[in-house]
C-alpha positions, 0 to 999 in steps of 0.5 A, a space after each residue: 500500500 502506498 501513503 495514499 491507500 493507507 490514508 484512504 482506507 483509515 478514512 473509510 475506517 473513520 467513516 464508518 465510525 461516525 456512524 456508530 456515534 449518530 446511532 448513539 453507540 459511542 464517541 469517537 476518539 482516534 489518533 489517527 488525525 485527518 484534515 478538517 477538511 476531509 471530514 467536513 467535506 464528508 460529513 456535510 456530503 450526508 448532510 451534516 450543516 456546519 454551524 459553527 468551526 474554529 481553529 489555531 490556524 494549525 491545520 491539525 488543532 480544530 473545533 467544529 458544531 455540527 447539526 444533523 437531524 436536529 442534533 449537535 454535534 462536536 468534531 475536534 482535534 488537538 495535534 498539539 497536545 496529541 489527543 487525536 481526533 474526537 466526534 461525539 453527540 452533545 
């Protein structure tokens, strides 16, 4: 697998997450880090609306309010201070 592949397949994995956590199974917590722009691209795509996104101006320390079917939810990341990626239902 080339670096792209790895990227694809660990977004694809990621994908599937969110799914877990609009079905109220859990949060997500990875450290694998994504692009805030990948995943808001996704998540907009199955029509998440992008309330509300913050950032450091690092391309890998982000805050996003999302709203789905009249829910909140928070995408965040922290490189930084690797605490990864976390996706969870307010």
């Amino acid at each position: 697998m080339n670096a792209v592949e790895v990227k694809e397949y660990f977004l694809n994995d990621f994908k599937k997450e969110i799914q877990k956590v609009i079905d109220n199974e859990e949060q997500i917590k990875s450290k694998i880090i994504f692009s805030p722009d990948e995943i808001i691209k996704y998540l907009t795509s199955i029509g998440f609306e992008n309330k509300d996104q913050e950032s450091n101006s690092w391309s890998w320390d982000f805050w996003c309010k999302l709203k789905f079917n009249n829910e909140i939810y928070y995408l965040s990341c922290s490189g930084y201070y690797n605490t990864g990626l976390t996706f969870n239902k307010e």
